[in-house]
ZAMARGU-4260 file (C-alpha; in steps of 0.2 Angstrom, whole numbers, plus 5000, padded with zeros to 4 digits):
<rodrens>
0) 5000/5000/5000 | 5006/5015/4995 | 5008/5029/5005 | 4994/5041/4994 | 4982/5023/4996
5) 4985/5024/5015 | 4981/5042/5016 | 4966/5040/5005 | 4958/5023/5015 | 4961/5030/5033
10) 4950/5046/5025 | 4936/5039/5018 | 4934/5027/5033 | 4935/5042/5044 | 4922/5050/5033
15) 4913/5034/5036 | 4914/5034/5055 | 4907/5050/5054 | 4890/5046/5045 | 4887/5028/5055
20) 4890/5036/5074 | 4886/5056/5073 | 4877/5060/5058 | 4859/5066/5062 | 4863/5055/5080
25) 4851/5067/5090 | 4838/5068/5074 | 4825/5053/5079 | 4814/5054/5093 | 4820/5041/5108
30) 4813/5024/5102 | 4802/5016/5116 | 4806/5006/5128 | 4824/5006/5131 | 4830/5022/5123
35) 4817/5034/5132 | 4821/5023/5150 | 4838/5023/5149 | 4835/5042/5146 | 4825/5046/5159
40) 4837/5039/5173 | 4851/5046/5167 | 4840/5063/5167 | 4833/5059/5187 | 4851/5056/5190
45) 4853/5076/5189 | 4837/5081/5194 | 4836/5069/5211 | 4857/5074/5212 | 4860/5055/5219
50) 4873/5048/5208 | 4873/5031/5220 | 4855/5027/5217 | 4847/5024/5198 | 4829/5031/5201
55) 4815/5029/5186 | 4799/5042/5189 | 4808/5043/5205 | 4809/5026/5210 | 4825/5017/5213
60) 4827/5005/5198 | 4842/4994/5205 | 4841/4979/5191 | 4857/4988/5185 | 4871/4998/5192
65) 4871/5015/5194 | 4885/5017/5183 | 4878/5009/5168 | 4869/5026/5170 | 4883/5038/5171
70) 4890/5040/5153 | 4873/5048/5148 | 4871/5057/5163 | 4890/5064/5164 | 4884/5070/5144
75) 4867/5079/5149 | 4880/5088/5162 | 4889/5095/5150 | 4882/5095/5134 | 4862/5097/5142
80) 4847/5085/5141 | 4844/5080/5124 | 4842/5066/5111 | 4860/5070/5104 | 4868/5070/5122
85) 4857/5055/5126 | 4866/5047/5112 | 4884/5053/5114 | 4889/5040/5126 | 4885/5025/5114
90) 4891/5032/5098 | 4909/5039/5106 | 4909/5022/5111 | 4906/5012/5094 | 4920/5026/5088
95) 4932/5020/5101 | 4928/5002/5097 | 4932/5002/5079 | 4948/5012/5083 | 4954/4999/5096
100) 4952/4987/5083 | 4960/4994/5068 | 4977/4998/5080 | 4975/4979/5085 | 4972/4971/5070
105) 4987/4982/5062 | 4998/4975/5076 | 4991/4955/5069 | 4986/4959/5049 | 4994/4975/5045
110) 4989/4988/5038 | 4976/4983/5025 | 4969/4969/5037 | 4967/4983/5049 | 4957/4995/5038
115) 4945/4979/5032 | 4941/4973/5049 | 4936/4990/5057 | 4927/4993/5042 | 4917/4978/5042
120) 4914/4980/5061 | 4907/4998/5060 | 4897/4992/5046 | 4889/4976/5056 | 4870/4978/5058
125) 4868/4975/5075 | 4886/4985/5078 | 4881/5000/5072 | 4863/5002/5078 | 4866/5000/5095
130) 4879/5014/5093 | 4866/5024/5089 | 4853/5020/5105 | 4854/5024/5121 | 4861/5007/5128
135) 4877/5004/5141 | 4882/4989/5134 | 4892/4998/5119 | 4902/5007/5131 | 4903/4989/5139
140) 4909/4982/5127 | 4921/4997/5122 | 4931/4993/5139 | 4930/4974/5137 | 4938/4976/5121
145) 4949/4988/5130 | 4954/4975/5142 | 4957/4961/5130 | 4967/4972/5119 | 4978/4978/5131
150) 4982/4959/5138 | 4987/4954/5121 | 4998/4969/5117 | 5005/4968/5134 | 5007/4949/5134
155) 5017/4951/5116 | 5029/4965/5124 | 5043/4965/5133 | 5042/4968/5153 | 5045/4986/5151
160) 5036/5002/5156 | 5025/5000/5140 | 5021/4982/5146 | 5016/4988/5162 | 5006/5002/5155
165) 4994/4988/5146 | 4994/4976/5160 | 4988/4994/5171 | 4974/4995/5158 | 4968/4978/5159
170) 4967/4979/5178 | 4958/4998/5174 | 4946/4994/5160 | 4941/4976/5167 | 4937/4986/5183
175) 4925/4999/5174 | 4916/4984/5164 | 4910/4977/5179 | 4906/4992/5188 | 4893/4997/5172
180) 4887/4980/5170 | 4891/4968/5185 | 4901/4950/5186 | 4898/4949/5167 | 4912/4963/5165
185) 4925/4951/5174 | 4921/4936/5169 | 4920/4937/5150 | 4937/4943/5149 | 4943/4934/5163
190) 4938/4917/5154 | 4945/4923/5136 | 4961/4925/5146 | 4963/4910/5155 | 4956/4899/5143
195) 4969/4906/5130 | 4983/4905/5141 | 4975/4885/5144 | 4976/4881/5126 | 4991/4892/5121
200) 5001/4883/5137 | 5008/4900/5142 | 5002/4901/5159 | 5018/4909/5165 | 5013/4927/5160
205) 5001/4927/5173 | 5018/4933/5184 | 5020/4948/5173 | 4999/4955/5177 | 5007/4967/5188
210) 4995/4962/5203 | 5002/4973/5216 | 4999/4988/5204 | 4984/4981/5195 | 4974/4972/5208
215) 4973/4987/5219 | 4967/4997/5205 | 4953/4986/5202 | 4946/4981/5219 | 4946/4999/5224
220) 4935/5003/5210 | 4921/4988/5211 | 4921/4988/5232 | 4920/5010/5232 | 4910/5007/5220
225) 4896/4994/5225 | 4899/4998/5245 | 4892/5017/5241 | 4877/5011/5232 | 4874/4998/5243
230) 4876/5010/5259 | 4861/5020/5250 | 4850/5009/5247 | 4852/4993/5259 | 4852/4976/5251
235) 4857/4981/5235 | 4870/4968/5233 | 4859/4953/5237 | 4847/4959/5226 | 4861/4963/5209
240) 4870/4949/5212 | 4859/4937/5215 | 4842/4939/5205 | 4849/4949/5194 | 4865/4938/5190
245) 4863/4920/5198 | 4844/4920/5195 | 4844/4925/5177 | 4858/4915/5172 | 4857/4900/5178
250) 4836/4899/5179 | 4818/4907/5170 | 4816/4918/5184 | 4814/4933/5172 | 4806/4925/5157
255) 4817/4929/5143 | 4824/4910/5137 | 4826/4904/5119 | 4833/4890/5111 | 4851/4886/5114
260) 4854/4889/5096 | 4843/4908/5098 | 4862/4918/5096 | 4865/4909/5081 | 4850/4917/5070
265) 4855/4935/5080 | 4872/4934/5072 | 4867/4929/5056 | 4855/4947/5055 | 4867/4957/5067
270) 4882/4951/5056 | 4875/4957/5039 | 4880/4961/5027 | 4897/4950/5032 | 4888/4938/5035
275) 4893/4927/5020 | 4912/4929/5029 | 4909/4917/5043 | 4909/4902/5030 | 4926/4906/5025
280) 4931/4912/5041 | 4928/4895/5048 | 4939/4887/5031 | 4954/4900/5034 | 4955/4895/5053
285) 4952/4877/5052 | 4968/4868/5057 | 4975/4885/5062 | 4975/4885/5081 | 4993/4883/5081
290) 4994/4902/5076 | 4993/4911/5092 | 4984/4927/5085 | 4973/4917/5078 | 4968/4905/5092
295) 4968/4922/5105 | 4956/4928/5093 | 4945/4910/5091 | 4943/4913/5109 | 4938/4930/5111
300) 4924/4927/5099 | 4918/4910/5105 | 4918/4911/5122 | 4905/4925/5126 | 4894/4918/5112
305) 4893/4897/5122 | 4892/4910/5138 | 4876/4919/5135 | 4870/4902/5124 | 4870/4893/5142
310) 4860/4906/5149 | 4843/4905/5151 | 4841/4922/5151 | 4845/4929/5134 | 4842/4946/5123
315) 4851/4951/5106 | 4863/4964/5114 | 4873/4950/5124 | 4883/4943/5109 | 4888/4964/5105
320) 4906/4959/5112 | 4909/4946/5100 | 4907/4958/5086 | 4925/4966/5088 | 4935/4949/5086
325) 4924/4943/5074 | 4926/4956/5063 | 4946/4954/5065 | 4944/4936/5059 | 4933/4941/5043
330) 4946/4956/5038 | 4958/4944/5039 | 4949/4932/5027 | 4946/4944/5016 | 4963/4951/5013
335) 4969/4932/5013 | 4958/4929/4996 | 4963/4943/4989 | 4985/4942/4990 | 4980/4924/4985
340) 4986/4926/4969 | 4984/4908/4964 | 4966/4908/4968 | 4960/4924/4968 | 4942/4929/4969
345) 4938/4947/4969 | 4919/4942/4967 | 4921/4940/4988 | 4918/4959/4989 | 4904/4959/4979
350) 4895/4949/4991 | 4888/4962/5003 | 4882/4972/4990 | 4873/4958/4982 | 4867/4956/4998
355) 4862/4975/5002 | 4853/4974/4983 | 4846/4959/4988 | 4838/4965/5002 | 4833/4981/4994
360) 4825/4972/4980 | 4814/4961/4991 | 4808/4977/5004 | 4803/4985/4984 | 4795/4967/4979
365) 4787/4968/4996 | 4779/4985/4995 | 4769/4978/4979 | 4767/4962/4982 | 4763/4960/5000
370) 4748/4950/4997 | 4758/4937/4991 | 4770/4935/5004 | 4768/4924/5020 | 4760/4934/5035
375) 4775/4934/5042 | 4785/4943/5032 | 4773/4957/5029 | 4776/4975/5032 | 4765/4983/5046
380) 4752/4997/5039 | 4764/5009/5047 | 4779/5002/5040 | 4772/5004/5023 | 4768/5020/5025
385) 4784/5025/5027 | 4789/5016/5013 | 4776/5024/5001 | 4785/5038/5002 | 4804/5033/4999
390) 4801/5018/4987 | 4809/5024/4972 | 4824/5029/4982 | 4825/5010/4989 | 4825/5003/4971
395) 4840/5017/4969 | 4850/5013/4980 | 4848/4994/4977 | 4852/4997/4958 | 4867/5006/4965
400) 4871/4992/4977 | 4871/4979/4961 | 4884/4991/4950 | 4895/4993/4967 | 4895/4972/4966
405) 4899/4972/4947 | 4911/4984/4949 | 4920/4976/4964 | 4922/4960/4951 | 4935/4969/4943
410) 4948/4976/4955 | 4966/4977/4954 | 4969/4982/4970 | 4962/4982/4989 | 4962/5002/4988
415) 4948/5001/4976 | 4936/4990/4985 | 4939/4999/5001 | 4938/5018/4996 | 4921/5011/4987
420) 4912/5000/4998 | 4914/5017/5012 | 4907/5028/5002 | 4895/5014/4997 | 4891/5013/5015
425) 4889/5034/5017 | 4877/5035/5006 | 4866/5019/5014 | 4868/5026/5029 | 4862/5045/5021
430) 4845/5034/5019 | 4843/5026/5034 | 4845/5043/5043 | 4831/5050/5032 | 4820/5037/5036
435) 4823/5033/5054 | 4815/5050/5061 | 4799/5043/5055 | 4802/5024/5061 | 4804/5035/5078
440) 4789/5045/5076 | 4779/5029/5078 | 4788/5020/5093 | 4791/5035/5104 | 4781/5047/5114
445) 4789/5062/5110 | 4773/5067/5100 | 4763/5063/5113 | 4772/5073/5125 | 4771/5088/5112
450) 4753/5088/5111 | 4748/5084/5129 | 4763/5100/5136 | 4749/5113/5130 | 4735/5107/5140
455) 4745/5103/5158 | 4747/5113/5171 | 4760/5116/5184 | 4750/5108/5200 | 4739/5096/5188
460) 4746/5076/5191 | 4750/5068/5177 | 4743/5047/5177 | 4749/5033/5167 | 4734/5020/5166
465) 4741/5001/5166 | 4754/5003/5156 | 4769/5013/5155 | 4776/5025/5141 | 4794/5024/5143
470) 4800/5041/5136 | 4786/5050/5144 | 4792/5058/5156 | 4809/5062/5147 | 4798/5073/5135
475) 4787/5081/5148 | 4803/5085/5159 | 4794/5080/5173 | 4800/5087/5192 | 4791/5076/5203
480) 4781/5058/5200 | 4769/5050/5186 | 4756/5041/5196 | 4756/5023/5187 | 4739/5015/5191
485) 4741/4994/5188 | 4735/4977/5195 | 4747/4975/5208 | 4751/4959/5201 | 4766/4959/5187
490) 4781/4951/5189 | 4788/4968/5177 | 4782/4986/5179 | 4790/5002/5170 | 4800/4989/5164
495) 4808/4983/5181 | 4808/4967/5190 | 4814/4977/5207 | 4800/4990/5206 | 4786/4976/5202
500) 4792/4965/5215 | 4801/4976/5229 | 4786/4992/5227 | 4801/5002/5234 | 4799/5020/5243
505) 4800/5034/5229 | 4815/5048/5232 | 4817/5057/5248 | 4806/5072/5246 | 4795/5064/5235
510) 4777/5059/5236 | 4768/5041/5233 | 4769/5033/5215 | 4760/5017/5211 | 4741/5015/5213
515) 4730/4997/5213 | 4717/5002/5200 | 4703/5000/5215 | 4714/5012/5226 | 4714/5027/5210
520) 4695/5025/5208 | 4694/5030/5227 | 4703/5047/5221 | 4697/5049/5206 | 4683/5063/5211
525) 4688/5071/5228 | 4707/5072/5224 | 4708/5091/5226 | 4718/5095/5208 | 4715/5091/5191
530) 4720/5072/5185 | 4728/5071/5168 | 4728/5052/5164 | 4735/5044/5149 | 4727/5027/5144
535) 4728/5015/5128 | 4709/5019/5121 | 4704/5001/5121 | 4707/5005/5140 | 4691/5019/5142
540) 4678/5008/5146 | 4686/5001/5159 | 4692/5017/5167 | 4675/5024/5166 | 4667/5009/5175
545) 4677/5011/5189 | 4677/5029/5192 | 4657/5028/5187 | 4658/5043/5175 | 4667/5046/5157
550) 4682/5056/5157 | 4682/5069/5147 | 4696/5066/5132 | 4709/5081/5128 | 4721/5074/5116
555) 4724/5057/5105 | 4739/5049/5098 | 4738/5034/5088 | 4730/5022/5101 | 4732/5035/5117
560) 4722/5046/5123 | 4724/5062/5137 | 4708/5062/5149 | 4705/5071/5164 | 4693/5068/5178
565) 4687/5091/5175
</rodrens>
């Protein structure tokens, strides 16, 4: 690679970085439920001024540490409460991810097997969306990979002040991953360690980990840490390490199993459009585990991926720190086929743009066909709305996708294929951009909350009727509690185990929150201010039966409507 090809490739992909995780980031409304959640606690962090204590609508909400908090809240201090700032945390950590990856896969590829690996993770489905949400576990998995990059570089360096300075990291980075998420943040890289020194039989650099420097650094972060939050709110650390990690990995206790195999099918979406790579990566390592880069990197990505496949509590997210590795071993394959001169095949690139046409095609195909097409893989009304009004510019961009695979036939070079397939990927994600603020539009309150401001007044109370609208009070800016009428009887409310289950005490200062439905209808009438209650219209009848009068209806939504008992 020249040194004008270098130039040209580290610029485009920077070009690239800049469309996938800040382009239009604070654009679309907060996507219900975990986007406007996430929010919202981070906001309360602020308002209540309790950085120990995660409160939701002013409740403590302890099925996560306080820390997995803190990113978004540090960025509403600085930056103020928004969407964009929201956001900032998860996308500075999707940048910081592909970085670390393109200086480790330098260090074990060099520099074309760099460039290819960060751009195929950056590019990964699941990879960039959840850079784009607000959701810890990309700033997770930003110090896990941290961690495991730093072990390598400072297990492959000589014992001087540089290979102390990784081993420090390690100890640092391992030490904030499980302060944001828990164990998981210590025993995911913890296994990938040991079970590559195991195999690699190189136990001995365990002497070099500087522990007297290290440890220190990491039990004074997780015991301050943990011992603060557990001083405020007593029994913290039964409850999080118990239910929340014991409990849901080892049995059903929260619900959310799937088939053993359920990480399989989300890597085969997330992965897209690579995903064609894992076949060939599993040819190019087979037999290979004799290459030590190669069998720390085997590792990296299998272990995490029969970790989360052996719990019984599973969700899409999990597997997002396999991505990084993964994405190493693909760039690898790909730059492997390619400086194979005796069996070159440049139609390898073509691939995920055959695959983005593909895809493109069949959401056009679908738009007029959908009659034909099995009821589950059917548009929604909505989502076809949406389309009506961009379908031309889908079967553009796929036409364009199908001469970006032509033309990747019939390179010469890797420069070609990579200076291309960014600004491929610039223009894709141009699109998704523009349609996204409307995909929002419908799974968030933000309208909701724009339409309802006008008609609520500073001492009316504000009601959420069996069910909970999770960016709600994020959009309202809410200063003191939603009353959330329900049955008493979830295992889950507001999206929490704790809250359904434990009914704790709201924020000091703070009045009462949660209301049986029996106990609201006892208010309903004499409560001295005006009531403004949001509730799913198929829900009126019901509410007027138990307050024995029909609320008078002051703004509708979609499917929710405003009502007030004046």
């Amino acid at each position: 690679m020249t040194p004008f090809e270098n130039r040209l490739s580290v610029f485009v992909f920077l070009l690239l970085c800049y469309f996938i995780f800040f382009y239009d980031l604070g654009g679309p409304a907060l996507f219900e439920p975990d986007e406007g959640r996430n929010a919202e606690v981070a906001r309360e962090i602020l308002l209540i001024n309790d950085w120990a204590t995660p409160y939701y609508n002013f409740l403590p909400r302890l099925d996560k540490p306080v820390f997995f908090y803190w990113p978004a809240a540090l960025s509403f201090k600085i930056f103020g409460v928004s969407e964009w700032s929201a956001r900032l945390p998860s996308a500075l950590g999707g940048l910081g991810c592909g970085l670390l990856i393109y200086l480790i896969a330098r260090t074990l590829l060099g520099p074309w097997g760099a460039l290819w690996s960060s751009l195929i993770l950056v590019t990964s489905t699941e990879y960039f969306v959840l850079s784009r949400i607000v959701i810890a576990e990309m700033v997770l998995v930003f110090f896990i990979t941290l961690s495991l990059c730093s072990f390598y570089w400072g297990s492959h360096t000589e014992r001087t002040t540089y290979g102390r300075l990784f081993y420090g990291l390690m100890w640092g980075a391992t030490g904030i991953a499980f302060l944001a998420k828990g164990p998981v943040g210590l025993l995911l890289p913890g296994a990938v360690i040991c079970i590559y020194l195991f195999l690699s039989r190189r136990w001995f650099l365990i002497r070099d980990w500087e522990f007297f420097l290290g440890l220190p650094v990491f039990l004074i972060l997780v015991l301050a840490g943990y011992a603060w939050s557990e001083i405020k709110n007593p029994g913290y650390l039964s409850y999080f390490l118990f239910e929340e990690n014991f409990l849901r990995f080892f049995t059903s206790h929260f619900e959310r199993g799937a088939p053993w195999y359920f990480f399989l099918g989300i890597l085969a979406v997330g992965f897209l459009p690579w995903t064609f790579l894992i076949p060939i990566i599993v040819k190019e390592t087979w037999n290979k585990l004799s290459d030590d880069k190669i069998l720390f990197l085997i590792v990296w990505t299998l272990v995490p991926l029969l970790f989360f496949s052996l719990s019984n509590s599973k969700a899409p997210h999990y597997i997002l720190v396999i991505y990084p590795p993964l994405s190493i071993l693909a760039g690898r394959s790909l730059t492997r086929v390619f400086e194979d001169s005796l069996r070159r095949k440049n139609w390898v690139f073509s691939l995920p743009w055959l695959t983005l046409s593909t895809l493109f095609t069949f959401t056009v195909l679908s738009f007029y066909l959908a009659d034909l097409l099995p009821q589950e893989l059917r548009i929604p009304p909505r989502g076809l709305q949406i389309l009506q009004g961009n379908i031309t510019l889908i079967l553009l961009l796929g036409l364009i996708f199908l001469c970006l695979a032509i033309g990747m036939r019939f390179s010469a070079n890797l420069d070609g294929p990579y200076c291309f397939s960014c600004l491929g990927f610039c223009v894709l994600f141009l699109f998704l951009s523009a349609i996204t603020g409307s995909i929002s539009s419908i799974r968030s309150s933000k309208e909701l909350a724009e339409k309802s401001a006008r008609v609520i007044g500073p001492k009316d109370q504000i009601v959420i009727y069996d069910a909970y609208l999770s960016s709600l009070p994020f959009y309202l800016s809410i200063d003191r509690p939603i009353w959330v009428v329900w049955s008493g009887q979830k295992s889950r409310l507001m999206g929490s185990s704790y809250i359904a289950k434990k009914r704790p005490q709201p924020a000091p200062g703070y009045g009462r929150v949660l209301y049986t439905f029996e106990e609201f209808s006892e208010l309903w009438k004499p409560f001295g201010e005006k009531l403004l209650v949001f509730i799913e219209e198929k829900n009126l009848p019901r509410l007027a039966e138990q307050v024995a009068t029909v609320p008078k209806v002051l703004v509708k939504v979609d499917d929710i409507v405003l009502v007030t008992n004046r």
